[in-house]
N, C-alpha and C positions, 0 to 999 in steps of 0.2 A: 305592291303585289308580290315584290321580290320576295319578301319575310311569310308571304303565305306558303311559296314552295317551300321551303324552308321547311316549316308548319309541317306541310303531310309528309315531308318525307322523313320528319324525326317521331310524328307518331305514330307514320308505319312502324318504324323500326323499333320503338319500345312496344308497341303491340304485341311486333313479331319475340321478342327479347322473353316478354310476362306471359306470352303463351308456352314458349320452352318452359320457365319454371315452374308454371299453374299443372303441369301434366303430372297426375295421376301418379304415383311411383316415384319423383323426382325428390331426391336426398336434398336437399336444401343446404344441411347444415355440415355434407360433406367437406371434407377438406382442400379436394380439388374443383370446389364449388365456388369458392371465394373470388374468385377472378370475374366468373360468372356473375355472382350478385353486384361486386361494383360496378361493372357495364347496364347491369341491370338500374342499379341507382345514379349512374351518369344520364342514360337515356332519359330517364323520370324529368331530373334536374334541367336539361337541355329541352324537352318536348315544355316544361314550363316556363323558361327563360323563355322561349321564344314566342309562345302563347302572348306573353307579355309585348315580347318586342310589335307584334302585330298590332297588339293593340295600342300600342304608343304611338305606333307607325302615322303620322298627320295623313289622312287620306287626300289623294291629287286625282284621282278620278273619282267618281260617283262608285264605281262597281266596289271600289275600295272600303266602301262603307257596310256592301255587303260582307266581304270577309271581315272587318273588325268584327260584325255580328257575329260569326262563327267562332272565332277566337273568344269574344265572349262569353260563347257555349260552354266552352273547355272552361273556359275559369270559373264560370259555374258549377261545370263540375267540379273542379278541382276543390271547391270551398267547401260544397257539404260534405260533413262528418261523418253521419251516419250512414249506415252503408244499405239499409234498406230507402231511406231517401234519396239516394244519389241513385242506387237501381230505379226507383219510379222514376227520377227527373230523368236519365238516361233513354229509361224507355218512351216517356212522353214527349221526348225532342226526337227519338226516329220516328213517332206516331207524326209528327206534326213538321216534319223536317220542310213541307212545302212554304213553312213561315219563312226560309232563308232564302228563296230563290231568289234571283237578281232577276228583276222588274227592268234594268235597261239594256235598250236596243243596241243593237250592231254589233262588232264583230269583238270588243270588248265585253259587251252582257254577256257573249257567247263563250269566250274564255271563262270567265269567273263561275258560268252555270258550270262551267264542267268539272272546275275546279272546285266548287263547292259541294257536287256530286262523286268525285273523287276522295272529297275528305267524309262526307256520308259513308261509303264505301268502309272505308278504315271505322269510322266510328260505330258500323254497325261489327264492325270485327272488335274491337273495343270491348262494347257492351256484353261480349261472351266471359271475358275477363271475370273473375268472382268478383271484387273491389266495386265491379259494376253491375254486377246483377247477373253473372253469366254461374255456368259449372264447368268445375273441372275436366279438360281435355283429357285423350286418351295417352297414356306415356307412350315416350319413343321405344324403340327396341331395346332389349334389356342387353344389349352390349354397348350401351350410351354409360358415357362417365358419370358418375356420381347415384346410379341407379339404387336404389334400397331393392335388396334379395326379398326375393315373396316366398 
């Protein structure tokens, strides 16, 4: 369950990372952009390293097998190519998200539900992402680094 925290707080963080760059006006290929895109390709890299570790993770309680199922989601995602395919799967696992809940009782089902409704959460902030079927955000204020002049 350790490797699950893990989990949501590095795909908050690339979330938050690929929404900065997805904005509207945002120079990309500016110069003092580069620093920007390797944190951008470190988070990628880290959010699927550990996608993995989770799901290596031998489960020791039952609720554990719930999150492997989620981790599995992501690696789902992560495989398909096409980017209109991976928009429908994306959209079809927040239509059907009730398939993940954790089925067991006490005070452990009750962590993991919340925990898998926290990583919902994120993944529905995810799916705005272009790569997943979302559209481009509004840009930040045009006194942000690397802005392209309109």
């Amino acid at each position: 369950m350790s490797s699950f925290y893990l989990l949501l707080r590095r795909i908050k963080k690339t979330v938050e990372i690929e929404h900065r760059h997805q904005a509207e006006g945002v120079d990309l290929f500016a110069p003092e952009r580069t620093d920007d895109l390797r944190d951008l390709e470190v988070a990628w890299e880290d959010l699927t390293e550990t996608v993995f570790d989770v799901i290596l993770q031998l489960p020791v309680v039952p609720e554990d097998r719930d999150l492997r199922r989620v981790a599995f989601l992501m690696k789902s995602v992560f495989e398909i190519e096409e980017p209109c395919d991976r928009a429908h799967f994306v959209a079809e696992a927040r239509r059907h998200r009730d398939l993940f809940d954790c089925a067991v009782p006490g005070m452990q089902g009750e962590i993991t539900t919340r925990l898998i409704g926290r990583f919902f959460q994120v993944f529905d902030q995810m799916a705005e992402l272009k790569q997943f079927g979302g559209t481009p955000v509004k840009a930040p204020p045009s006194d942000c680094i690397g802005m392209n002049p309109a």
